[in-house]
C-alpha positions in Angstrom: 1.6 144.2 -4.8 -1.3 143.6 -2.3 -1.3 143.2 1.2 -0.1 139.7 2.1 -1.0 137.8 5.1 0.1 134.1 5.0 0.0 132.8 8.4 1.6 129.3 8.2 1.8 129.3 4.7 4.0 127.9 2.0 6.4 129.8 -0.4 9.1 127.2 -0.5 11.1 127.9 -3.4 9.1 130.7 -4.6 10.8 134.3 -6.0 9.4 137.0 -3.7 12.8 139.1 -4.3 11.9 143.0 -3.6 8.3 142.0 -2.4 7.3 144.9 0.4 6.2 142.6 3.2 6.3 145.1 5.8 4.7 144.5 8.5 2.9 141.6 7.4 1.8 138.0 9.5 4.2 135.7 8.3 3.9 133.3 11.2 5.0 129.6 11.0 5.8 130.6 6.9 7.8 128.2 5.4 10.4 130.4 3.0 13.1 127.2 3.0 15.0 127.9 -0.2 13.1 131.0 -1.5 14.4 133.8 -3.2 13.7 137.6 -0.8 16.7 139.2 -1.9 15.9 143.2 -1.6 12.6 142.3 0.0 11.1 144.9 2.8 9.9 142.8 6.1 10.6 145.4 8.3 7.7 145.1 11.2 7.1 141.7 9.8 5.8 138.9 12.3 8.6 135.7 11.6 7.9 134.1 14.3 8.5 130.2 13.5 9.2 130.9 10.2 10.9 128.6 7.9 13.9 130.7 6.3 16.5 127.7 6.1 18.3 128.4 2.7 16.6 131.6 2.2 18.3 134.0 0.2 17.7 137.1 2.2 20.2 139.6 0.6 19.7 143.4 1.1 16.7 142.2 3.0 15.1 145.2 5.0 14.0 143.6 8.8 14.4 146.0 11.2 12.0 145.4 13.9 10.9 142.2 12.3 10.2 139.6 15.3 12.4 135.9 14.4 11.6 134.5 17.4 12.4 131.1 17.0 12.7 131.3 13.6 14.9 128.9 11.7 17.2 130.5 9.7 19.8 127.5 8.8 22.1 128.3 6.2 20.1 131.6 5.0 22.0 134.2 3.2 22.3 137.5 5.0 24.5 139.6 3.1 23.6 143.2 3.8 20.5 142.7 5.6 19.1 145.5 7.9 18.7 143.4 11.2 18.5 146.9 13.5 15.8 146.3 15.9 15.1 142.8 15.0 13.9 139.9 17.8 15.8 137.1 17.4 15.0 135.6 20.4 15.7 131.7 20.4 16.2 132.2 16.6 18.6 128.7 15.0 21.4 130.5 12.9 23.7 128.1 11.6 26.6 128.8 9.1 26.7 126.9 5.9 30.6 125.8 7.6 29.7 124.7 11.0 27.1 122.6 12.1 27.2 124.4 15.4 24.1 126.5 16.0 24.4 130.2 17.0 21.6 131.8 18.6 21.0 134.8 21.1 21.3 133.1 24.6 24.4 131.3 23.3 28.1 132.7 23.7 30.1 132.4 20.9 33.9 131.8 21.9 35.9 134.8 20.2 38.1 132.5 18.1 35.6 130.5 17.1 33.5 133.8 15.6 36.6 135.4 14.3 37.3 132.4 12.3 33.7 132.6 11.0 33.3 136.3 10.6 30.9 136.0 13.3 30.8 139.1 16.1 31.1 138.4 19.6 28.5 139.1 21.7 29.9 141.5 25.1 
């Protein structure tokens, strides 16, 4: 697959599973509902990105940058997040409409009831 540099674009709803992405500009993308599952954006520039809905399962993005990425009701199952900025990032669980991001504290019940870690 050729290099793919798509700053702002729009895959929304698009299949892109096992696409190598790494280290690609994917500023401002808008992936809302689209299909990465096994895709490598490790290095990969997120920043604003659109990933509400996305399925990213197995997805590789270590050292990906997510700031202030929107990642409402994404998918994450066995995603490689090691080293990945997710600075201001809006994580929301498909069970609580409460979002979950880096600067906020997540009481220990609260993320034990929701398989969510605690942050120290």
């Amino acid at each position: 697959m050729p290099a793919l540099r798509s700053r702002r674009g729009n895959f929304k709803r698009r299949d892109l599973s096992g696409a190598d992405l790494t280290g690609a500009n994917l500023k401002g993308t808008n992936f809302h509902d689209a299909r990465l599952a096994g895709a490598r954006l490790a290095g990969a520039d997120l920043t604003g990105a659109n990933l509400n809905k996305a399925n990213l399962s197995r997805v590789d993005l270590a050292g990906a940058v997510l700031r202030d990425a929107m990642l409402y009701a994404a998918i994450l199952d066995g995603a490689k997040l090691v080293g990945a900025d997710l600075t201001d990032a809006l994580m929301v669980s498909r069970d609580s409409p409460v979002p979950i991001s880096p600067r906020r504290r997540c009481a220990a019940s609260t993320c034990a009831r929701r398989g969510w870690r605690t942050r120290s």
